[in-house]
N, C-alpha and C positions, 0 to 999 in steps of 0.2 A: 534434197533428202528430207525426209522425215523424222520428225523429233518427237514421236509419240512414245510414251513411253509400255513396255512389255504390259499387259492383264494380268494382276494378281488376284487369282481366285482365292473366298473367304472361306473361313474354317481353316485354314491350315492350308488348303487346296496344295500350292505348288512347295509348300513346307512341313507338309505333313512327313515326309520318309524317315528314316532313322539316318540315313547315310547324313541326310541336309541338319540334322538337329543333333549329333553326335559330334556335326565341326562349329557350332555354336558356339559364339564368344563366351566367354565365362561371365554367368550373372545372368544372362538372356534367360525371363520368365518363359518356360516351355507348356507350363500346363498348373490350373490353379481350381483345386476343385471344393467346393462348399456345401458344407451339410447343415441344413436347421440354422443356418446363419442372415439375419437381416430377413428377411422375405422370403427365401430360398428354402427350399426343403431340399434341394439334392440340384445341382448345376456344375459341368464341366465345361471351363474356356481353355484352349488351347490355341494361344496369340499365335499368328504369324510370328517368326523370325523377326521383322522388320517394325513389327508394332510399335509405334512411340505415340500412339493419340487412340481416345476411345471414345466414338461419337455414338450418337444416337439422340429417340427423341427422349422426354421424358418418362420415367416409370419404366427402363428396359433395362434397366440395372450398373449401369456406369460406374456410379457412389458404390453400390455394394464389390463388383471388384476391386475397387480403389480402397475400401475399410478393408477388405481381404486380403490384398498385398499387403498394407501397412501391420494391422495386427498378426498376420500370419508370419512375418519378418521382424516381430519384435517391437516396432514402432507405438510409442504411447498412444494413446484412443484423442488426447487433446488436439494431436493434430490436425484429428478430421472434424475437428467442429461439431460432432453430431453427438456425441454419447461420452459421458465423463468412466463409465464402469463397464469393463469388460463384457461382463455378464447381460451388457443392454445390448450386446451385438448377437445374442440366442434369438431365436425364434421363437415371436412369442406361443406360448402354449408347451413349449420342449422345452426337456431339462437339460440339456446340453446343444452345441454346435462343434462343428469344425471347418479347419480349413488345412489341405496341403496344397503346399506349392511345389514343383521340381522345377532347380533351376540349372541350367548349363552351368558345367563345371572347366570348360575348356576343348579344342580337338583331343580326341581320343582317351579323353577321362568321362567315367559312366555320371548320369547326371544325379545330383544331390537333390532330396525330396525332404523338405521341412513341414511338421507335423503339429497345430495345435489343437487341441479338443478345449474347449470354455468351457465353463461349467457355470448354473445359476446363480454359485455362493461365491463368484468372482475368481475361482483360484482355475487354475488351466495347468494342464500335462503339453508336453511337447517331447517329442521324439526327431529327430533327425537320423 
């Protein structure tokens, strides 16, 4: 027999449906989108279900979804080594950034979208 294992196509491909992302474990990042943040002027990632690694080569944006998780969920800026002040994670030239994230909330519970807007003078809004 063969041990190969099924093709998951990227982007979402074979987890893009509502049915397959409505029974999504609870906490599974569904979709993380950034505005004016890091490099970004406007970018939507939408992980596979299954995502647990994010490769690439240099310069494709790795570190910036990883500072987007982290600050978009509250996490201090120390973590990521890069930037001591919120406001260093704006795009330079813009006076603001943002980030939401929607994450699974469980089967059959609608999914939870956390909301934060940076601002230059450090202070940020969030909505949930």
């Amino acid at each position: 027999g063969s041990s190969k294992r099924a093709r998951l196509e990227g982007g979402g491909g074979d987890y893009a449906g509502l049915d397959e992302r409505s029974s999504a474990r609870k906490g599974t990042v569904l979709r993380v989108e950034m505005r004016n943040f890091m490099t970004y002027a406007h970018v939507v990632v939408e992980p596979g279900l299954r995502l647990n690694l994010i490769l690439g080569p240099n310069g494709t944006g790795k570190s910036s979804l990883v500072c987007a998780l982290c600050v978009g969920l509250a996490g201090h800026t120390k973590l990521l080594g890069r930037a001591d002040k919120i406001s260093d994670y704006v795009k330079r030239g813009e006076e603001f950034g943002s980030v939401k994230i929607t994450l699974a909330s469980g089967e059959g519970e609608a999914p939870v979208t956390v909301f934060r807007k940076i601002k230059r003078d450090n202070s940020s809004e969030w909505k949930v």
